[in-house]
C-alpha positions in Angstrom: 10.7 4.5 24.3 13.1 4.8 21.1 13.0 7.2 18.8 13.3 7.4 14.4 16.0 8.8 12.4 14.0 12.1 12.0 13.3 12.4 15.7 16.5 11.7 17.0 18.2 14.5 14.6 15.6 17.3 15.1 16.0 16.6 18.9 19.8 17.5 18.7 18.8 20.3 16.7 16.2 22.1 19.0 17.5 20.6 22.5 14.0 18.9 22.7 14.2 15.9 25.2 11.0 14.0 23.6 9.9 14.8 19.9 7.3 12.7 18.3 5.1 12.7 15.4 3.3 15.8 14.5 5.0 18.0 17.3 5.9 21.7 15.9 9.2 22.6 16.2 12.0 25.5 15.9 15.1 24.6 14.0 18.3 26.5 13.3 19.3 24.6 10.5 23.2 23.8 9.9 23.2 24.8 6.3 21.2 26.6 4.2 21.6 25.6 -0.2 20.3 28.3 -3.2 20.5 27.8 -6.5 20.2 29.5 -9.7 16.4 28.5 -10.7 15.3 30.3 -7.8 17.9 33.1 -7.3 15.5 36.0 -9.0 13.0 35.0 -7.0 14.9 34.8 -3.7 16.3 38.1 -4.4 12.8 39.6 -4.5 11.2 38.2 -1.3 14.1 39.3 0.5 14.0 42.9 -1.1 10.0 43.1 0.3 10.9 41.8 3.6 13.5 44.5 3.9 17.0 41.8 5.0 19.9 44.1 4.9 21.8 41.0 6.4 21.5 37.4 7.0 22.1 36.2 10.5 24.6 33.3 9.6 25.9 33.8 6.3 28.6 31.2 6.7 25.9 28.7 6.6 24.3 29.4 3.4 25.6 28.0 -0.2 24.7 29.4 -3.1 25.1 27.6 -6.7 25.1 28.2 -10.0 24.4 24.3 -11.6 20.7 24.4 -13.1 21.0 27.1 -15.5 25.0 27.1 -16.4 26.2 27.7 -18.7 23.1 29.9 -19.5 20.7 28.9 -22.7 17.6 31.1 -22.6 18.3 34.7 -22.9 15.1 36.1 -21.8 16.0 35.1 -18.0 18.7 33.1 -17.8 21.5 35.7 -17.2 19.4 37.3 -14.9 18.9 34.3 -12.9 23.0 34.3 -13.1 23.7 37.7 -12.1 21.0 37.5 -9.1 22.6 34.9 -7.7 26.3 36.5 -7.9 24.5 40.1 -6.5 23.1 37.9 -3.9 26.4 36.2 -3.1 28.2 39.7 -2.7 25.3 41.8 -1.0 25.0 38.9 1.9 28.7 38.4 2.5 28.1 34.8 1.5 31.4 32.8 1.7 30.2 29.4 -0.2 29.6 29.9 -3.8 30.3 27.6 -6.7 29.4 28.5 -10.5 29.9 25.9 -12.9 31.5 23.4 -10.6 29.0 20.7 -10.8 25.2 19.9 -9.3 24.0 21.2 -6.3 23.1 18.1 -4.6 26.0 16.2 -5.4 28.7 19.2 -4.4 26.1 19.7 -0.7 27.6 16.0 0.0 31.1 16.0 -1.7 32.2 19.4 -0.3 30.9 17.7 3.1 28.3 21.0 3.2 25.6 18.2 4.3 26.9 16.5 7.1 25.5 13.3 9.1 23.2 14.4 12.4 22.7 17.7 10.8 19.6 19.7 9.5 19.8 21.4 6.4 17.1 23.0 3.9 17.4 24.3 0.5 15.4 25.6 -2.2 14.9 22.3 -4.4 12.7 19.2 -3.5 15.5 16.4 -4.7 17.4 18.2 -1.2 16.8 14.1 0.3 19.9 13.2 -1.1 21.9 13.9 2.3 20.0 11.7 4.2 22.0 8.8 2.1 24.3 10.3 5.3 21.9 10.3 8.0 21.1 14.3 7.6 17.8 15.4 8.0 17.0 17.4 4.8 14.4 18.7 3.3 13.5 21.4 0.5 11.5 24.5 1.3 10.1 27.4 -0.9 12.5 30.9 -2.0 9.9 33.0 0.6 10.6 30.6 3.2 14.3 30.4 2.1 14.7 34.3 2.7 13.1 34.4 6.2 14.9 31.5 7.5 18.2 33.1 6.2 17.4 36.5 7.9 16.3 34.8 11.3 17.9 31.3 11.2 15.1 29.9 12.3 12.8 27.3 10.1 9.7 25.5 12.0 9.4 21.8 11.0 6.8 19.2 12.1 8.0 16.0 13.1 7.4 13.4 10.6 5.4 10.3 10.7 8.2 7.3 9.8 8.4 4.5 8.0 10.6 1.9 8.2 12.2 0.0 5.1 15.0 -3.3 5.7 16.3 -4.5 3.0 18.0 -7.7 3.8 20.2 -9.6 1.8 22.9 -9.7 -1.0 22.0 -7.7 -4.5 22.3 -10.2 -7.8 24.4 -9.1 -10.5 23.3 -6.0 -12.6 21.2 -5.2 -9.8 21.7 -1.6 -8.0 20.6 1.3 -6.0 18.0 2.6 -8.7 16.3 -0.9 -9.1 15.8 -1.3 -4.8 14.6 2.8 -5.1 12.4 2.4 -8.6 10.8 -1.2 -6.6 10.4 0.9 -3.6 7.9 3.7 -5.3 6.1 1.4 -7.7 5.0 -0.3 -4.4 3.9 3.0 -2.2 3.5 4.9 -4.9 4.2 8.7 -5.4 2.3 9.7 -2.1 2.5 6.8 0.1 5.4 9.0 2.1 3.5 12.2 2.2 5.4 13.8 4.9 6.7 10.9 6.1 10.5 10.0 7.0 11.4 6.7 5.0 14.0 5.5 7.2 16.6 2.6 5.8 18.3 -0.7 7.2 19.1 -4.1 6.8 21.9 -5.8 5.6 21.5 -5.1 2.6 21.9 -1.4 3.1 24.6 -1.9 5.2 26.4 -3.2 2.2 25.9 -0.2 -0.1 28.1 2.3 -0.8 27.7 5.8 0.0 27.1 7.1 -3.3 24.3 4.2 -3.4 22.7 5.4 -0.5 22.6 8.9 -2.0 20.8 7.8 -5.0 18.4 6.4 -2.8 17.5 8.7 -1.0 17.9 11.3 -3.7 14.4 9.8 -5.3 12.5 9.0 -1.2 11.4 12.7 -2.5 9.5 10.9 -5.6 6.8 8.8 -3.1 6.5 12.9 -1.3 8.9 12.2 1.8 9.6 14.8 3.9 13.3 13.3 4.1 15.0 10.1 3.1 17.3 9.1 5.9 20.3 6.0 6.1 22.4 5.1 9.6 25.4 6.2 10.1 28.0 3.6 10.4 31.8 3.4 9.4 31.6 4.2 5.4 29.7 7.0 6.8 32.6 8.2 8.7 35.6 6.9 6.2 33.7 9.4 3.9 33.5 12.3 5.7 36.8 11.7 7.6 35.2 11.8 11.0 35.4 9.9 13.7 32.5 7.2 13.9 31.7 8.0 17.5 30.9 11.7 16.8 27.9 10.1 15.0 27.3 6.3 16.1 24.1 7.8 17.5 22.3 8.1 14.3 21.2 4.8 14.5 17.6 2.8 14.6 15.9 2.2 17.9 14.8 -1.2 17.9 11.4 0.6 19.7 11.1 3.0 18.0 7.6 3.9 16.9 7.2 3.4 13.1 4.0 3.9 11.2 4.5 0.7 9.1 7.9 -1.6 8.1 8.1 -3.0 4.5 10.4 -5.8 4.0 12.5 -6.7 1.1 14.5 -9.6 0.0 17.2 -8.3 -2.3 17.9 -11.3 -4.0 14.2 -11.1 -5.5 14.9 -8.0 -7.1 15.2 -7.6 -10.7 15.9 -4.5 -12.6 13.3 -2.1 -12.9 12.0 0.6 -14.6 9.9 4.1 -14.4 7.9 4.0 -17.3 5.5 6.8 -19.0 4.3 9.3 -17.4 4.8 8.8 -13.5 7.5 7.8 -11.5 5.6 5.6 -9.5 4.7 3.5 -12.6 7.2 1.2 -12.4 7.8 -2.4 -14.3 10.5 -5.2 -13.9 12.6 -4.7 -16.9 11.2 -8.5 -18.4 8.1 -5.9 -19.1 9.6 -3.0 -20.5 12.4 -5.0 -22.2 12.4 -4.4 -26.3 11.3 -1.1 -26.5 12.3 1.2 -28.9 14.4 4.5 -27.6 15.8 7.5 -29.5 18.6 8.9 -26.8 19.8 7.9 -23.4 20.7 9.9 -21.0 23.4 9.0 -18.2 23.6 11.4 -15.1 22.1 13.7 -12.4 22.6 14.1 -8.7 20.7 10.7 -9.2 23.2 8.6 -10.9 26.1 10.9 -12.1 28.6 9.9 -9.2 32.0 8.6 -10.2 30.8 4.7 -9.6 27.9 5.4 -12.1 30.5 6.5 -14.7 32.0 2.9 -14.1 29.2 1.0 -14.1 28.4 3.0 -17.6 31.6 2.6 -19.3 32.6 -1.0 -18.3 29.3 -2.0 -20.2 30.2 0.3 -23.3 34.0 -0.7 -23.3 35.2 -1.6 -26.9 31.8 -1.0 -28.5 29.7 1.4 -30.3 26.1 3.0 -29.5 23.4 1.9 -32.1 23.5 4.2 -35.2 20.2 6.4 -34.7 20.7 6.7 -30.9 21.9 9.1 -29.3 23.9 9.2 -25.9 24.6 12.3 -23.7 26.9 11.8 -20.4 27.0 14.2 -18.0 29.0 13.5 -14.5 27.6 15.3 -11.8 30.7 17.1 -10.7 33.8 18.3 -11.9 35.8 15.6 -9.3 34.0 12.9 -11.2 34.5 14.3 -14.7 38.3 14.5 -13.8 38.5 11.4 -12.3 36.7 9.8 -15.0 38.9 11.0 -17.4 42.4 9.4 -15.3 40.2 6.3 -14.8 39.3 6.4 -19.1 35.7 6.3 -18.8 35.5 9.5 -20.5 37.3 8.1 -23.4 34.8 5.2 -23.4 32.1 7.0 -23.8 33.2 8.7 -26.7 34.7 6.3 -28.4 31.2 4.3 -28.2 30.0 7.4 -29.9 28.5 9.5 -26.9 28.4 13.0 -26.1 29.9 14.3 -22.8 29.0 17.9 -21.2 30.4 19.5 -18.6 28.8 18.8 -15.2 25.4 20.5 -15.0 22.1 19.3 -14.6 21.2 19.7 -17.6 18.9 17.4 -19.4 17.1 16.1 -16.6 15.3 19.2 -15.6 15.1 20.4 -19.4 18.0 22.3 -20.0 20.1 21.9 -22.7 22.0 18.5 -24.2 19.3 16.5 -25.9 16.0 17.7 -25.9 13.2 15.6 -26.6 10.7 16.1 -29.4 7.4 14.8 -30.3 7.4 10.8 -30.2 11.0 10.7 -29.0 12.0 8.1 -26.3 14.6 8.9 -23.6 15.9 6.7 -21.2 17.7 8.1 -18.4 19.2 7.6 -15.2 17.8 11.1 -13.4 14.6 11.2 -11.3 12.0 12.0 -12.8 9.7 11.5 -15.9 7.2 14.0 -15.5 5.5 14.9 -18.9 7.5 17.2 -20.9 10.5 17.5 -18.8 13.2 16.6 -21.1 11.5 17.8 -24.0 7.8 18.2 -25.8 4.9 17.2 -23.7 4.4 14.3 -26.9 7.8 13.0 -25.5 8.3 9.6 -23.4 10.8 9.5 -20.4 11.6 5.8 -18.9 14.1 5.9 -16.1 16.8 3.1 -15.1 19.8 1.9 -13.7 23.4 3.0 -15.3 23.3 -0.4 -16.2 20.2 -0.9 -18.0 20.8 2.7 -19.8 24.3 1.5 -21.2 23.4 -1.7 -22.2 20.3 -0.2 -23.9 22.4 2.0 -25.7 23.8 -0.4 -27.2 21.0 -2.3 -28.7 19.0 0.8 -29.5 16.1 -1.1 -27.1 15.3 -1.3 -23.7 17.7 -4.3 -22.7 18.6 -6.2 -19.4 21.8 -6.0 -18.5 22.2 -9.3 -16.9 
């Protein structure tokens, strides 16, 4: 009998020999992520449960990324100084204020590693399975227990299995095979589940790619979002591929259902008002008007996003009444982008870049939305009034389709 993604890594966790769906288990998870939203909150629960001292404070990571710089005064710096006074009161080694978004920083500081379990307060904690981790997000009460015991029950998730075969057409990307994904489930035909990815088509993506795929698995209520390992896996985490060849597929293993995708059929796509599950092939959605765009998150801020973005606005200018707001996830990709020129790009078109935060999409600051304003953006999700008034319209897209739509002032194709 072979065993799923999920399985196999919560069995190297708890030492279990057989593991299979709905089986309770013990982990001792291999990292343990905070951030600022939560970090008044955390503080409290482990004030009334009396922790003097977490049991492995080497594993956990505290950052300061949803609420930096801060912009409310009524809670914002205390979120801020919570999380510092937690830093220093737990001895805890890893903490990073200002240096980027938590999700992407769990990956690039190599915090979330492949075959590993690791929990954190935030539901978009998927992204590392884009590296074959098994993540998932839990609450701040659950969060200070598992820190003061190092111990976090789990139950083993039903799977399904997606293979994507094939090579992606031009202006074609990660967000369009995720957006297809959800529109066809919907947002809770992975309740729980473990949407497990392979094919050639896969295979082919870049890690960053598989990141932003798994980033938005959370969006049809996964439990986790998980990719093989294979070479780019290791290149990227300078490992050796053998320490991890394991993380692979069972040909029998025991899947709940497989969905099968041609990648040269897809088109882009789009999530369109007010549910990321309602999703349209951009020949739909094409020609609508939009007020701002919006190009970032641990979704699609990475440093390839950037140049996917700024080849597209190269030598030209953003329609007069829009406007554009860049934000690159992480201060490596706002460097970079700035040797590479993107930076430059974008404000030469006429855009607006912040420093690495994440900012708009969760309705911080950098171009709130008012009544009757339309934003397009390359984040997650498009709940009703999360970048703005509840009276406010979020689609969501590709880089590619937000650049070029920049451009025109419209929703536009980027083929």
């Amino acid at each position: 009998m072979g065993y799923t993604l999920a399985e196999k890594i919560l069995m190297k966790n708890t030492g279990e020999k057989h593991l299979e769906p709905g089986n309770i288990v013990i982990t001792h998870p291999d990292a343990y992520m905070m951030h600022d939203i939560y970090t008044s909150f955390l503080k409290r629960a482990l004030n009334e449960m009396g922790v003097k001292k977490i049991k492995h404070p080497e594993k956990a990571v505290m950052f300061l990324d949803h609420l930096m710089p801060t912009n409310q005064a009524t809670t914002d710096p205390e979120h801020y100084r919570d999380g510092i006074e937690i830093v220093r009161k737990y001895n805890i080694p890893n903490f990073h204020k200002g240096e980027g978004i938590s999700h992407s920083l769990m990956h690039e500081l190599r915090y979330a590693r492949p075959g590993t379990v690791v929990t954190a307060t935030d539901s978009h904690t998927t992204t590392y399975g884009g590296a074959g981790c098994f993540c998932t997000g839990i609450g701040h009460t659950e969060m200070a227990a598992a820190l003061a015991t190092d111990e976090l029950w789990m139950k083993v998730p039903q799977a399904i299995k997606i293979v994507i075969d094939g090579e992606l057409p031009q202006g074609v990307y990660a967000k369009d095979i995720i957006l297809k994904i959800l529109g066809d489930i919907k947002s809770d035909g992975g309740q729980y589940k473990s949407l497990e990815f392979t094919g050639s088509t896969v295979a082919d993506l870049s890690m960053q790619a598989r990141f932003t795929i798994a980033n938005m698995a959370l969006e049809a209520g996964a439990k986790c979002g998980l990719f093989e390992a294979d070479e780019k896996t290791a290149e990227y985490y300078d490992m050796d591929y053998n320490e991890i060849s394991w993380i692979k597929i069972d040909a029998d293993a025991n899947y709940e259902k497989i969905l099968h995708y041609q990648a040269q059929e897809l088109v882009p796509q789009l999530s369109c008002p007010q549910g990321v599950d309602n999703v349209h092939p951009i020949d739909e959605v094409k020609g609508v008007k939009i007020n701002e765009v919006y190009i970032g998150s641990c979704t699609n801020g990475s440093l390839e996003d950037m140049e996917v973005a700024a080849k597209i606005l190269e030598g030209k200018t953003i329609a007069p009444h829009l406007k554009l707001v860049v934000i690159p996830a992480t201060n490596h990709v706002f460097k970079e982008s700035m040797k590479r020129g993107y930076i430059q790009t974008f404000i030469k078109a006429g855009g607006m870049v912040t420093h690495p935060c994440c900012g708009l999409c969760c309705g911080q600051p950098y171009g709130l939305m008012s009544d009757g304003e339309v934003v397009l953006g390359t984040n997650n999700r498009n709940f009703i009034g999360r970048m703005g008034t509840k009276k406010s319209l979020i689609y969501l897209s590709s880089p590619a389709v937000a650049a070029a739509s920049a451009l025109t002032g419209v929703i536009t194709d980027p083929r």
